[in-house]
N, C-alpha and C positions, 0 to 999 in steps of 0.2 A: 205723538204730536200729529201725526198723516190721520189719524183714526179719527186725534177731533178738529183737525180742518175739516175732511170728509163731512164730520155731523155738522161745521157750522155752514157748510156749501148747500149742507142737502137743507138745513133748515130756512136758509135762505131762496129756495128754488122756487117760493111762490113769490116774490119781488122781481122774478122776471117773465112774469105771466103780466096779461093787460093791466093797464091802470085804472082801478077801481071809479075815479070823479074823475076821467074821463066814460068813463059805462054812467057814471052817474047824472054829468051832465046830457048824456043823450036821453037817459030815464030815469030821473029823480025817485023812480022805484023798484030800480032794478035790483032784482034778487041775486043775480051774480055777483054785485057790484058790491054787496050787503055779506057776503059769503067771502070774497075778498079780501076786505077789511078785516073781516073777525080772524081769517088764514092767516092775514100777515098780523095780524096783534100776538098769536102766539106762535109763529115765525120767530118775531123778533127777541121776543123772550127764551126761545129754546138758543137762537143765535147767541145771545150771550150769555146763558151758560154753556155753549161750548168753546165762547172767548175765554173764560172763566177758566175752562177745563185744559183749553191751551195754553194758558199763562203759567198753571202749575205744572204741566207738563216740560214748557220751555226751562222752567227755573230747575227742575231734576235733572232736565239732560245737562245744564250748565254748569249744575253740583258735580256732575259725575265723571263728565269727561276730564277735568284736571286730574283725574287720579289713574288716567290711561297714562302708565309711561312702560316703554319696551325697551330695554337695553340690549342691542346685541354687541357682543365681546368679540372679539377679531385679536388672537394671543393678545398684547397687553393694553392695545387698544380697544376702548370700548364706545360705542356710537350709539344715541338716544334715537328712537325715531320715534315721530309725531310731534314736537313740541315745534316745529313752523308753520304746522296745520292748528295748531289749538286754539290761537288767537283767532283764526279767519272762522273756525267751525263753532267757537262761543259766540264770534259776531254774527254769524248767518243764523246761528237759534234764536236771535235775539228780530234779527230783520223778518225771519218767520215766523212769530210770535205779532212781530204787527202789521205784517204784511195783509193781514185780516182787517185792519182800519181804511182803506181806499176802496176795497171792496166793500163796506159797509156803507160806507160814508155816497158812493157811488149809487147804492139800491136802495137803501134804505132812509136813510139822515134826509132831512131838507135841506143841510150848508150845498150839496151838489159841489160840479166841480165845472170851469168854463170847457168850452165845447172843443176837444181838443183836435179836429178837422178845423175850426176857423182861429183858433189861438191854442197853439200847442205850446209855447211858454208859459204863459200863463198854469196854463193844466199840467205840466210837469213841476212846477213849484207849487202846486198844491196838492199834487201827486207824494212828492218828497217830504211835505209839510207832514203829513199822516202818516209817514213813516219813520218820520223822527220822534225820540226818547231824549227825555232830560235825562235819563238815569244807566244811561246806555254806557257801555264798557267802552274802553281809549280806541279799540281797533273799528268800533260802528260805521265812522266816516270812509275809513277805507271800503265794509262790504254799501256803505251807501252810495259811495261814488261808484260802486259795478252795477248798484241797481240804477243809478242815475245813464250809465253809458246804454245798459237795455231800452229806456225810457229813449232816447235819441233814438235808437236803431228801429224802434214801432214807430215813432213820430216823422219817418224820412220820409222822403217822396209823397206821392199823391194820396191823398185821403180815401178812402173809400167805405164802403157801409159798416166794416167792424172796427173802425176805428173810435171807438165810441168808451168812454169813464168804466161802465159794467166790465165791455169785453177785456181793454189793456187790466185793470185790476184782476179779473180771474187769469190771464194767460200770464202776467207773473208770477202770479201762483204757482201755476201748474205749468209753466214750460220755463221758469227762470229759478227763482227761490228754492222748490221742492228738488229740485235738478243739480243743483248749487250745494244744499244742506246734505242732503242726501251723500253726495260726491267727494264732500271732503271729512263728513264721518266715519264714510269707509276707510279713508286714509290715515285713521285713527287705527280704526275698531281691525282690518285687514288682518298686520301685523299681530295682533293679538290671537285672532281666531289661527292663524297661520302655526303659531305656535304652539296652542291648544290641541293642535288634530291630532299630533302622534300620540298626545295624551288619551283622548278621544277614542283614538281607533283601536288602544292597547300596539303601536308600535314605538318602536326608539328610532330618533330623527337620525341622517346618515353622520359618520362620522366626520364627515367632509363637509356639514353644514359649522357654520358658525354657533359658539354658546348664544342663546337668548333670554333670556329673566325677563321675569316682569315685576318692576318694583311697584 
């Protein structure tokens, strides 16, 4: 899923280079401006196929993680771990999967978004708008109210030059969502690997550890 966010960031890096009918209005024959255009036509093309490549990606990891379950045995008592993370780690694949839509809509799209230095309401309800799924799993609303409380915490205080649609859509990428997904897959996947290693290493775990199976 990191592989093809990466390809749909890189393929999108000419959208944040100058704007072409601005070059064009200064020079109705400007070569750059001609060069631009044709960069971002197939920009935007390679962008959604790696939307494309993330959606089937999203939807594997969503298959796969229900079938993480750890049981560790403590004599007759036995304790699941992972299944309070499942729900928030299927909804944050799901929030990462469209997290990709603001950043689009922000560089690319002509809908735009209001200017969120002079009406940051506004621009956090159309922020969250692109972030919402008709088809989205029961727990969404919860990771969309943590993406909703980040959106506050960039929109506080004085405005200043990166407060702008472009920059807030990639820094939740890359400093909220990725940060977020990332964090509570571990808290999956830990347990498991934890298990694995004496396997792994050819050792047997001490006999002072707890049994653990993995069903």
């Amino acid at each position: 899923m990191f592989e093809h966010m990466a390809e749909f960031k890189a393929a999108l890096h000419v959208f944040w280079k100058e704007d072409p009918q601005e070059l064009l209005r200064a020079d109705p024959q400007s070569e750059r401006a001609k060069q631009l255009i044709a960069a971002r036509g197939e920009a935007e093309i390679e962008g959604h196929k790696s939307i494309y490549l993330l959606q089937s990606a999203s939807r594997g990891l969503r298959e796969t993680l229900p079938s993480v379950r750890v049981v560790i045995r403590r004599g007759s008592a036995d304790q699941e771990v992972g299944p309070e993370h499942l729900a928030r780690a299927l909804a944050m694949a799901e929030l990462y999967e469209q997290s990709v839509m603001p950043m689009y809509f922000s560089l690319v799209a002509d809908k735009g978004f209001s200017d969120p230095k002079i009406d940051p309401v506004s621009f956090k309800e159309e922020f969250l708008h692109h972030l919402g799924r008709a088809d989205a799993g029961t727990n969404y609303p919860l990771v969309l109210g943590e993406a909703s409380d980040w959106l506050d915490r960039q929109l506080e205080g004085p405005a200043d030059s990166q407060r702008t649609p472009e920059i807030i859509a990639i820094n939740f990428i890359e400093s909220f969502i990725e940060v977020e997904l990332a964090r509570v897959v571990r808290q999956l996947s830990d347990p498991v690997l934890e298990l694995c290693r004496p396997v792994i290493e050819g050792t047997k775990p001490s006999s002072e550890q707890p049994e653990m199976q993995v069903a």
